[in-house]
N, C-alpha and C positions, 0 to 999 in steps of 0.2 A: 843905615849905611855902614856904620862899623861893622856888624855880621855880618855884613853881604863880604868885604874887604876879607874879612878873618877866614869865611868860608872859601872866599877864594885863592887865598894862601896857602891852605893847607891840603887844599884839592891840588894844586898844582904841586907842593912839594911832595906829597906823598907817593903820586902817583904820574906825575909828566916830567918832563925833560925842561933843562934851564931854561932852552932859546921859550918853552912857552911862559914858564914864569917867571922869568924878565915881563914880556908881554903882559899876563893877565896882572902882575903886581902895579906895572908904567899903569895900565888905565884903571885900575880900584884906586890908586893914589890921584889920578889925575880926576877923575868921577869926583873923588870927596874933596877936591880942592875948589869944586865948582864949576872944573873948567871942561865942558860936557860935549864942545866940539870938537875939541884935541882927542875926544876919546873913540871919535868915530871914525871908521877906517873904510876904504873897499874895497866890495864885497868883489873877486876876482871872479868869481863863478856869474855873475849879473851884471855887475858893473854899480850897482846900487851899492848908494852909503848906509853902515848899520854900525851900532855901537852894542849890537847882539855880541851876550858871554857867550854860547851857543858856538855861536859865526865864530868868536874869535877863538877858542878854542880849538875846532879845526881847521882856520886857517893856517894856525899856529904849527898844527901836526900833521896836518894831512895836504895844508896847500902846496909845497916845497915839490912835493912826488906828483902832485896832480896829472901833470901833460906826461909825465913817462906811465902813468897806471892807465893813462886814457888811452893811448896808441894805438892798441888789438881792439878799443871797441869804436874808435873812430874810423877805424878804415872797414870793419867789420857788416855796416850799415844796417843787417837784417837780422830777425830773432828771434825766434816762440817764445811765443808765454804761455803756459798751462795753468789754467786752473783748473783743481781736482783736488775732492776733497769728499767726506759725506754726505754734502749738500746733492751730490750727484745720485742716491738714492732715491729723494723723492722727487728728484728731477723736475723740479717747479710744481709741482702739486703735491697741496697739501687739507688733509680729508676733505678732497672732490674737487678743491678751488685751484684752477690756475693761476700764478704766480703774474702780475702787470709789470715786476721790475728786472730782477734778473737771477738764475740760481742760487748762485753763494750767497746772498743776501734774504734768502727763504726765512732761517731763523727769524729775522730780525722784522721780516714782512707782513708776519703772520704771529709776532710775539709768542712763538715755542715754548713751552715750559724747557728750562734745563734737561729734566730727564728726560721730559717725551722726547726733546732732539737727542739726545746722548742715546739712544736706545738704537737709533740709526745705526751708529758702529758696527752691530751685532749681525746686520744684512747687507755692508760694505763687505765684498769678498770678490776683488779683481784678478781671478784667477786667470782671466787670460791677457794682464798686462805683462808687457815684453820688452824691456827698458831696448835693448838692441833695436829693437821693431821703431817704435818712437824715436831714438837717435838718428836711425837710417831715412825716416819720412825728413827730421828736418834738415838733414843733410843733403838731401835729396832735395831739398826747396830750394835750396841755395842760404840758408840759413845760416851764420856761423855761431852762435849761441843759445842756451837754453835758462831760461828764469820761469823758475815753476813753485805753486805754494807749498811753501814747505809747514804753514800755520795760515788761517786764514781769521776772519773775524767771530766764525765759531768755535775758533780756541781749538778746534781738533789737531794734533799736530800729526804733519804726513810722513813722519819719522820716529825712527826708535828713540823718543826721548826719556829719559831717565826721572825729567822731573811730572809725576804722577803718573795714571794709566792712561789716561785720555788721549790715546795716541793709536797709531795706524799699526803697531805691532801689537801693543798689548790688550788694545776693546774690539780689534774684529777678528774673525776667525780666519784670516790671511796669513798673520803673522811674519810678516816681511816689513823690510827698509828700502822704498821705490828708490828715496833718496839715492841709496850706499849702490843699489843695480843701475842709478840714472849717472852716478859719478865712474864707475869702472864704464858702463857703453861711451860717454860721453869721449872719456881720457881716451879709447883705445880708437875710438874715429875721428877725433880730434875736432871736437867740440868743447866750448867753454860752457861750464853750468853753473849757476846762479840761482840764487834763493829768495823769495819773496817771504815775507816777515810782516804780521801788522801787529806791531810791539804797542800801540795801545789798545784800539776795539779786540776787546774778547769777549764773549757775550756767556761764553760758561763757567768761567775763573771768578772768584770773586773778587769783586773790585776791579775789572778789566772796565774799562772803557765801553759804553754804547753812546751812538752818534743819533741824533734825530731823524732814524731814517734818510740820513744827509751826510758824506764821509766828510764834511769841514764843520758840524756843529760842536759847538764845546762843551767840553766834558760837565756832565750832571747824572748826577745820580737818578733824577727824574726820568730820566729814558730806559736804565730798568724797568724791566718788567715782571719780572721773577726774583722774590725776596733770597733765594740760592746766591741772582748775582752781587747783594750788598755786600760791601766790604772797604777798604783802603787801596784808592787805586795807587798809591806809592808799595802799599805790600804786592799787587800784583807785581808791580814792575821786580819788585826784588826778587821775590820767591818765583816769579813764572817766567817774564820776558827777557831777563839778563841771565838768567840760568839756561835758560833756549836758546839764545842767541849765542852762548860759549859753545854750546854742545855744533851748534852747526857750523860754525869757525873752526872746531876743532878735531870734527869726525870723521871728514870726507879726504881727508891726502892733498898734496900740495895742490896748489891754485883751486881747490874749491872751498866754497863757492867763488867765481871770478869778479861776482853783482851780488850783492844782497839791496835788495829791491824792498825798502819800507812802504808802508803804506797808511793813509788816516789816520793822521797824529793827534785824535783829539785828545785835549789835555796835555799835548806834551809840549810843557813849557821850556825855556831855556835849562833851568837845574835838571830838567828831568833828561832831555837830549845830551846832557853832559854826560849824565850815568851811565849810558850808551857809548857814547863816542870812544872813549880808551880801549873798548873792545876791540876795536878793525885792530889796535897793532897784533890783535892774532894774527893774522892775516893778514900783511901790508904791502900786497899786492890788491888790496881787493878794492873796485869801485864803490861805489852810493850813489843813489835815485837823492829827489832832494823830499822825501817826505816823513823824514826822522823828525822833524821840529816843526810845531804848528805856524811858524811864520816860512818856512820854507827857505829857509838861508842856507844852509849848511846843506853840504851833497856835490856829489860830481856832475851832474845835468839833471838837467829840467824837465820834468813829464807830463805833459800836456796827453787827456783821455778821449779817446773818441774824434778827435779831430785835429784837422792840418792847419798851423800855425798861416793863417794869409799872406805873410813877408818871413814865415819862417822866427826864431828867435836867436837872441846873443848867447853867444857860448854855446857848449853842448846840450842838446834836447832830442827825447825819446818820445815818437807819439805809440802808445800803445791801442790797439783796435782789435775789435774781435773779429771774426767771418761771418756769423750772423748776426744775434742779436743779445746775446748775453757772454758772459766770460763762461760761468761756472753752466754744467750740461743742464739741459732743456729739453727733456722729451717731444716737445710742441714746437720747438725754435725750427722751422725752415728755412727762413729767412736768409739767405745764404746769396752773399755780395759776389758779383760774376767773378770770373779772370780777369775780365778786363779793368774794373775795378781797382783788384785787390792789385793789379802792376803798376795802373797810373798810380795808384797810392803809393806805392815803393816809391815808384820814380819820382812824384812830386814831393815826398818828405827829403830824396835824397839832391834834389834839385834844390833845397834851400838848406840845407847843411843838417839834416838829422836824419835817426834811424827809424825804423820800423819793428815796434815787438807786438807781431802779431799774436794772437791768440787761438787756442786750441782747448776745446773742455770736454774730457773723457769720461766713458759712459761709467756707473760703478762697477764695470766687470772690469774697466782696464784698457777697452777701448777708442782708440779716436775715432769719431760720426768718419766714415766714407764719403760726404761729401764736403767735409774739410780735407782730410786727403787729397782728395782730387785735385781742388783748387792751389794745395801746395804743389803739388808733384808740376800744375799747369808753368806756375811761378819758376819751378826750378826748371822747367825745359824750357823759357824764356831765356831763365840767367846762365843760362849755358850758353849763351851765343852772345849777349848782351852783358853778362857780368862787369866785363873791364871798362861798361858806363857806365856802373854803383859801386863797386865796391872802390874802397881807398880814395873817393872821388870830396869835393867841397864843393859846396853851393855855387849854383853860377851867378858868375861877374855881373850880369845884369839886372840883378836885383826887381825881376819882375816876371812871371812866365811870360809864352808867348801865345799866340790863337791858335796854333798850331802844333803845338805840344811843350817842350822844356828843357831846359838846359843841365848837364853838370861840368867839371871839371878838374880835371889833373894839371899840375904845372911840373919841370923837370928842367933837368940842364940844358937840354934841346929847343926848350920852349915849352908850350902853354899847347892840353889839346882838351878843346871841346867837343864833349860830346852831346847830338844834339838828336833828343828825341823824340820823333815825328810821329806825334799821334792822328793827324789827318793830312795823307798825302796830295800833295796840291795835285788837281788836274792837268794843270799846265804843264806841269813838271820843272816848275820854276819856286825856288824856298829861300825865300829873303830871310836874310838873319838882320832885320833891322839895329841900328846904330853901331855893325860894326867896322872900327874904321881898318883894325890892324890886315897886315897883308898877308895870306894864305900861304904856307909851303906844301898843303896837298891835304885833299878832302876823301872820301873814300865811304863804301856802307862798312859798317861791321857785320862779318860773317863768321861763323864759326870758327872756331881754331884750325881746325884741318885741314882750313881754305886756305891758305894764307896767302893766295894772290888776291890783289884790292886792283879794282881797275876806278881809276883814280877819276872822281866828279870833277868837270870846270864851275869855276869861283872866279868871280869878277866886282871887285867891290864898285861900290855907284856913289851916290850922295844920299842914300836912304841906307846903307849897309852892305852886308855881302850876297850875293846871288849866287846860290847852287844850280845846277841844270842836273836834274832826278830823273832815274829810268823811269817807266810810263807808269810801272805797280808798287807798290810798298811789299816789300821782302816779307812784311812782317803786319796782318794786321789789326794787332794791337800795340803795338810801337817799334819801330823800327828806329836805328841807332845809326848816325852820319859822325862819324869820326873828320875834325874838321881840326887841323896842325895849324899855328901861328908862330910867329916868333913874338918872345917875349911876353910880359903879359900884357893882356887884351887895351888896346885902344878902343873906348866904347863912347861913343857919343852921348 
């Protein structure tokens, strides 16, 4: 207990600010006095009680800024993710076998020797990747942000990094920084870019971190597989992950990266997520995912994989999903989720207060499958007409979808307007908004900007909620959007 006390004395004076060592010194004194429930605080980003040095740390430094750093990405709602990396060479096969789990993960599926995967580099050569091309597809979607790997769990990094060669300028015969061409497309079309980081699993560093085939098993030396990756996984962190993570804080010009996106902390204890955390004041504008620390405390919002929160969750949460079936590219992957799909998906994460970072995984030449294209560009001629029910929008009031599609919502000086959108338009042309009691100032479809006349729907509240009266077709037949005005906010039964 005294070391722990002395180590955290001297980490706070060395290198933070008073307001946090006041803090960490009040609970190392309060911890050794016995008294272990005064020491526990909470957690603002959950609502969960934790006596994590970790948590308090950044609550200490980074919770004060929280809601002004969040702003652009709460109102933001939509995102690509790329992955892309070497793994997209052998493209899920590997001599003859195809891959049962997902690309990026090949190394780790199929236990690669170090060199035989490092030898990949030498046939990575994206010569026809076009940072403007990829800015303008997800600008084009309706996207407003980009978080792409910029290191992945095979330690290759997809930047000019300085620390070794094992990087995307200096082991392939490309010799470019996607990064530095992803950050100038990005700034000049106005786009936020964001960097994905897995500061523990590295599977060709020595001493990086391997997971059990599992991104939450704990760190063991056991799940090497190649005597290459023994080593200290505290020297990795010094000499590879905090030396990387400086360079990408500090190479890209102001506001980049806007996210630095961790991932699969195995092993990373509280002391260890410390080492870390002083890094963001490079950058202290910049967000965090919550996957820096293996308990998951510390971070700007919460990242639920693969699937949509059934009530949604507390605070800020990111679902990220692919289009087909893996993140990283798939020669074999067709699998490819309609439009109609990948909108209700929008719509329903933004119907319970989170965003969407979809996913994109580019071929090794550089680039994106054609039939994720499509399905973006589908998305973005939707939110062209439907935008101003997602974006800037908070979960709706009723805290439940409906049978008939779902809800979001803006409030303002005027009032309160829901938007209400109808994934199966009634026959009758009658759409009960059940439980609500408040009274309507005028209901209307949403149509295109250019339109700007609305010939206004009657609304007649009942004792079961309010009644719209619908033309006979839906405008729209993958969701069509009912802009419904109240005063105040919602009375809801």
């Amino acid at each position: 207990m005294g070391a722990t006390i002395e180590r955290t004395m001297k980490m706070n004076i060395s290198s933070n600010g008073m307001k946090r060592t006041a803090m960490m010194l009040a609970l190392a004194i309060t911890a050794a006095a016995g008294n272990v429930k005064a020491a526990v605080t909470m957690n603002w980003r959950s609502g969960s009680a934790t006596n994590d040095p970790a948590y308090q740390m950044w609550a200490a430094d980074y919770g004060p800024t929280h809601q002004q750093r969040m702003k652009w990405w709460r109102q933001a709602k939509f995102g690509m993710f790329i992955h892309w990396g070497i793994y997209s060479v052998p493209a899920g096969v590997y001599q003859g076998q195809q891959s049962h789990h997902i690309g990026e993960w090949i190394m780790r599926d199929f236990n690669i020797p170090v060199a035989t995967y490092a030898a990949y580099a030498k046939q990575f050569d994206p010569t026809n990747f076009n940072a403007e091309q990829w800015v303008r597809i997800a600008k084009s979607a309706g996207m407003k942000y980009i978080v792409i790997t910029a290191k992945h769990h095979d330690g290759f990094a997809m930047f000019h990094s300085k620390v070794g060669h094992y990087n995307i300028y200096d082991a392939t015969p490309w010799h470019h920084d996607p990064l530095a061409q992803l950050a100038a497309a990005c700034r000049k079309q106005g786009i936020r870019l964001g960097f994905y980081y897995s500061e523990a699993q590295d599977w060709h560093h020595p001493g990086g971190a391997a997971a059990n085939k599992h991104p939450e098993a704990d760190l063991d030396s056991a799940h090497h597989w190649d005597p290459a990756q023994k080593g200290s996984f505290d020297d990795y962190l010094k000499n590879v992950a905090i030396p990387q993570v400086k360079e990408l804080l500090t190479h890209y010009g102001p506001g980049i990266p806007a996210v630095l996106w961790w991932d699969t902390p195995v092993g990373m204890t509280p002391d260890r997520a410390e080492e870390l955390l002083p890094l963001l004041k490079l950058k202290p504008g910049i967000i965090i995912n919550n996957r820096l620390d293996s308990r998951h405390l510390t971070g700007d919002y919460q990242t639920p994989e693969q699937k949509i929160p059934a009530a949604g969750l507390k605070g800020n949460w990111e679902t990220c999903m692919t289009i087909n079936h893996t993140w990283g590219y798939e020669s074999f992957d067709h699998n490819w989720k309609s439009d109609e799909t990948l909108i209700h998906n929008l719509i329903d994460i933004a119907s319970k207060g989170g965003n969407y970072l979809l996913n994109v995984g580019p071929t090794s030449t550089g680039v994106i499958p054609q039939p994720e294209v499509d399905r973006l560009l589908a998305m973005g001629k939707w939110l062209k007409v439907n935008g101003p029910a997602i974006y800037g929008t908070s979960a709706s009031p009723f805290g439940h979808p409906f049978a008939w599609g779902r809800c979001t919502e803006k409030t303002g000086p005027d009032g309160t307007t829901l938007y209400l959108h109808v994934w199966d338009w009634p026959q009758d042309g009658k759409l009960l908004v059940p439980g609500l009691k408040s009274k309507t100032q005028k209901a209307y479809l949403l149509k295109p900007s250019f339109l700007w006349w609305h010939k206004e729907l009657p609304a007649a509240n009942g004792a079961d909620g309010v009644t719209l009266t619908l033309p006979k077709s839906a405008p729209d037949k993958i969701s069509s959007t009912i802009v419904l005005k109240i005063n105040g906010a919602p009375e809801i039964e």
